[in-house]
N, C-alpha and C positions, 0 to 999 in steps of 0.2 A: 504493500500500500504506500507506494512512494510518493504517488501523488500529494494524498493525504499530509503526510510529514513537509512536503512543499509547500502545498498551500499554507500553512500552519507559520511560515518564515516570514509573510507578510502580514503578520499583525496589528504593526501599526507604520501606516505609509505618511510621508508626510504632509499629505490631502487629509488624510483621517484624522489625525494630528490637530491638525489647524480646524477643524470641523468643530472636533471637541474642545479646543480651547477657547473655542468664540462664548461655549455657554458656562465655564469656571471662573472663578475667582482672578483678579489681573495677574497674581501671582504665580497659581498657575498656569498660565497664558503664558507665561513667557520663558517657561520652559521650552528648551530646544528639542530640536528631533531627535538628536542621536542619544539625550538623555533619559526621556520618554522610552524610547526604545528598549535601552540597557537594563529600566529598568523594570520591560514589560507590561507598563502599563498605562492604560488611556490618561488624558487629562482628568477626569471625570473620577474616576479612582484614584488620585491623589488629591481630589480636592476633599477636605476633612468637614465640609457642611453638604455632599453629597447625601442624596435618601436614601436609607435600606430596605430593603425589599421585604418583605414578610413570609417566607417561609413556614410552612406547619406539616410536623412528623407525629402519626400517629401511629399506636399499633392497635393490631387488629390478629391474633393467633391464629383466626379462621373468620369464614363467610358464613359461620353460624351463630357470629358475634352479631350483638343489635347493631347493624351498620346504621340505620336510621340517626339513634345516641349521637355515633361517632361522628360525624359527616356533621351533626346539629353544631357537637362541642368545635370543632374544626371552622368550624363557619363562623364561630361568634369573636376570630380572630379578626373577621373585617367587616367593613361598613358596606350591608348591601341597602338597596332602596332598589325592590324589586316588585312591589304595590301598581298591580296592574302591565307589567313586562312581558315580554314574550323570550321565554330562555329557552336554548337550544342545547340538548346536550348529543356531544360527537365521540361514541364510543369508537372502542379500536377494533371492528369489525372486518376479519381479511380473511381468514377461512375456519374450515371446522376439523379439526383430529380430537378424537376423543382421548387419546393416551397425552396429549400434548396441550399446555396452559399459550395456548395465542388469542385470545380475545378479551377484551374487558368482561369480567362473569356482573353477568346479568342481572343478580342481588344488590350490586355493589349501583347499578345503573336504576334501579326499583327505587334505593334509596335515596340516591341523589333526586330522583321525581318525586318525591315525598315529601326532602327539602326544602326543596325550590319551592316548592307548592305552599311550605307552610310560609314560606317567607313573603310570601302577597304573590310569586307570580302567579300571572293571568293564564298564562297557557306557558307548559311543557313539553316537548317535542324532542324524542330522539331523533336522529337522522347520521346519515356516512354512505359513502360511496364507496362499496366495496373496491380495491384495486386487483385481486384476483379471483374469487369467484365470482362469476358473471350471474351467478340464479342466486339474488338476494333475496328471495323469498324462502329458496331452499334452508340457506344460510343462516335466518333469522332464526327457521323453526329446528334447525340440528343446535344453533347455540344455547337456545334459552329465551333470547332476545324479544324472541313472539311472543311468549308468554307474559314477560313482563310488562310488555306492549299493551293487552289486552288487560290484563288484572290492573296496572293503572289509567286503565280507560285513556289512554293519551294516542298518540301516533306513530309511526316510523314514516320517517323520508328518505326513499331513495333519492339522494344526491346525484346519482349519476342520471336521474331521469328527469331529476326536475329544470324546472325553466331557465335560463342563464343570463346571466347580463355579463357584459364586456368591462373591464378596471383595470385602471392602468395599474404597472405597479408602482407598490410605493418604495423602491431601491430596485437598483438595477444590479444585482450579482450573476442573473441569467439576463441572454439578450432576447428575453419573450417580451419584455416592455407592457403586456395585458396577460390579465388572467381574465377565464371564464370562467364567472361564480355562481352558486345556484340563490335562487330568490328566498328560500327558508332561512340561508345563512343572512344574505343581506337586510333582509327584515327583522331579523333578529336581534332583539336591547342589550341580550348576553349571550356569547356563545362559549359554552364551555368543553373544554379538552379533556376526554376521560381515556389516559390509553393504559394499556399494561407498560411495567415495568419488564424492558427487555433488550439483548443487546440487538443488536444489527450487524449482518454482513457487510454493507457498503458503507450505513452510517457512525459505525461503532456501537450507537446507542439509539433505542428508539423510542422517545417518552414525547412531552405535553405537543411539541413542534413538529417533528415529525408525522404524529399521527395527523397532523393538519393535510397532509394527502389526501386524505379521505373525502376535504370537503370539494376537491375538484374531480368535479365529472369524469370519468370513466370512455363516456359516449363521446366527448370531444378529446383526452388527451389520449387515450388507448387504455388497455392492460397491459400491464399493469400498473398502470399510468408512463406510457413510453415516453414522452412528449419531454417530460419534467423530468426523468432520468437521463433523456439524450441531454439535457441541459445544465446536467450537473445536479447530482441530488443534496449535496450541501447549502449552492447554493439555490434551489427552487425552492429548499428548506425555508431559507432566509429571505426572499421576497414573500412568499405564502403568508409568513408569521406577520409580517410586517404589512400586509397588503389588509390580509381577514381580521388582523387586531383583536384574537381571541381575550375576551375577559375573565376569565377565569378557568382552573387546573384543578383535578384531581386525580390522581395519578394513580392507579391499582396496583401496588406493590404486595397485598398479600399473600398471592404467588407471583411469581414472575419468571424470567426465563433468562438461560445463560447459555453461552457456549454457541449455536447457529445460530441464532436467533434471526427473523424475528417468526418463524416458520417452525425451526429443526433444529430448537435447542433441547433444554432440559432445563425443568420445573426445579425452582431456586423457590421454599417455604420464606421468604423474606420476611413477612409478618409487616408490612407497612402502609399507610396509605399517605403519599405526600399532598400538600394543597396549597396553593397561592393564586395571589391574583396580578403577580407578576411569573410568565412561562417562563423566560430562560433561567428565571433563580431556583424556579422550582424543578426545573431540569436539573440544573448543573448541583442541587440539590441529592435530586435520585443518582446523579451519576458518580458520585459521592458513595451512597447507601452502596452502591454497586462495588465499592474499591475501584472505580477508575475514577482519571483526573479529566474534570470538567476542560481545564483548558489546553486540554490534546484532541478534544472533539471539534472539526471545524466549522461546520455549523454555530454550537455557542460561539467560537472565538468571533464568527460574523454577528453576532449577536455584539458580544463582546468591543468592538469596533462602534457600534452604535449608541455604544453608552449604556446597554444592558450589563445587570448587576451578576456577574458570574463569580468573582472571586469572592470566599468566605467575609472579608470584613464587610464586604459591601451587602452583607443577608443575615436579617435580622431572624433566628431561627429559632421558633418557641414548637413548646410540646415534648415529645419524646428526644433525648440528647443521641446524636447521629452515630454517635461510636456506639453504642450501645444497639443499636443494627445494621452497625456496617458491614458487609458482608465481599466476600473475594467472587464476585460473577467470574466465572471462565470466560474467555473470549478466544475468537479462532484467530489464529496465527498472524494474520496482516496486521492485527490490531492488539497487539499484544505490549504495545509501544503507551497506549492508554493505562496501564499497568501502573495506580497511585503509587 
């Protein structure tokens, strides 16, 4: 994965530099490039009145625990005003093996419609856009998903079928310059990111960001979303995030997966469930829990570059204390460089 480790060299250029010094302190401003550099780090993270992010580690020993409780306690970390809204929640819906933990479990999605609901919103709506099984219907009813669907009297949207509108992006890392988005995400007050906690063969890792794939159509980019793959999937990562401005993460870390991932790994009991309403913290958060280092993934480091909060000072992290579930994911060979 040489690539990887390359891109990873331009961390901060001296465009990116000057980008971030225009919104710090003068003092930090006028830090030089090659100092910045040396010392790997943005303008934005050495300014010492920078915000911290809010991070929340829970544990959860199984999905027979009251996930309702958890998700409630976890929630009362931030200010929602969600009195009449319309929330969207986007599990990580990609395929079904029964021996194999790849999809957000479905309890864990029950609950979160529970929450939201009690919290004033007006309407709740799952919704994703599978990237490799094509029969989302089959899909829904081998996961769980259906079920869920139905007993909270709410909905499913396929993404890949619904209506589209054109958006530019908002950063240019791939040269698509638009994304096609479906109309349930763009109508929506909140969209939140529910994926498993799991590595990745291309991405390293595949948590709140990445699972943002899902919200683009299938019908217009391919399967397995080719489009955004030909263009680089760290960074299609990084326009996506930045483009759909998901507002909130919850992350399903109570089983998770290591080793192939994000398909053909092996079921890692993690016992966690991460959540913020900042994603790359609560990323570089889970990628932490994992025993790898947030700023070997390049994706975050594009995050990272934009003045997202990845490095530990910069993440205020309540709840459960992270050593105390940090855990060794195996990872396959290319990425074995992520190794905290």
């Amino acid at each position: 994965m040489a690539l990887q480790k390359e891109q990873l060299k331009f961390l901060l250029t001296r465009r990116d530099f000057m980008k971030a010094a225009a919104i710090t302190a003068s003092g930090v401003a006028g830090l030089g490039t090659a100092a910045c550099s040396k010392l790997g780090q943005t303008a934005r993270e050495l300014n010492p009145l920078a915000t911290a992010a809010r991070v929340t580690i829970l544990h959860a020993s199984s999905y027979e625990k009251n996930l309702n409780d958890l998700l409630r306690q976890g929630l009362k970390n931030y200010n929602f005003n969600l009195n009449g809204k319309r929330v969207v929640l986007k599990p990580n819906l990609v395929e079904y093996h029964s021996a194999r933990t790849i999809n957000t479990n479905p309890m864990m999605v029950a609950a979160a419609i529970d929450v939201f609901r009690s919290l004033g919103a007006k309407e709740v709506l799952v919704a994703d856009g599978p990237g490799h099984q094509r029969d989302t219907e089959m899909l829904l009813e081998l996961s769980g998903l259906d079920e869920v669907v139905k007993q909270e009297k709410t909905k499913f949207v396929d993404l890949n079928l619904d209506n589209i509108h054109r958006v530019p992006t908002a950063t240019q890392y791939t040269t698509l310059q638009e994304l096609w988005l479906p109309e349930t995400i763009l109508n929506a007050d909140l969209v939140v990111s529910m994926p498993k906690m799991k590595t990745h063969h291309w991405a390293g890792v595949t948590l709140s960001l990445k699972n943002l794939f899902g919200v683009i159509p299938s019908l217009h980019y391919g399967w397995p979303k080719n489009v955004l793959h030909w263009h680089g999937i760290n960074e299609s990562i990084a326009d996506i995030a930045t483009t759909v401005k998901p507002g909130f993460t919850i992350i399903d870390g109570i089983e998770g997966m290591e080793g192939n991932g994000p398909l053909h790994g092996e079921t890692v009991h993690s016992q966690v469930v991460v959540m913020s309403d900042n994603l790359p913290a609560a990323d570089a958060t889970a990628t932490r829990l994992m025993g790898l280092d947030p700023t070997r993934i390049v994706h975050l480091n594009y995050m990272r570059q934009l003045g997202e909060p990845i490095i530990e000072r910069r993440i205020a992290q309540v709840g459960e204390r992270l050593s105390e579930y940090r855990r060794e994911f195996r990872v396959i060979d290319e990425f074995k460089h992520l190794k905290a």
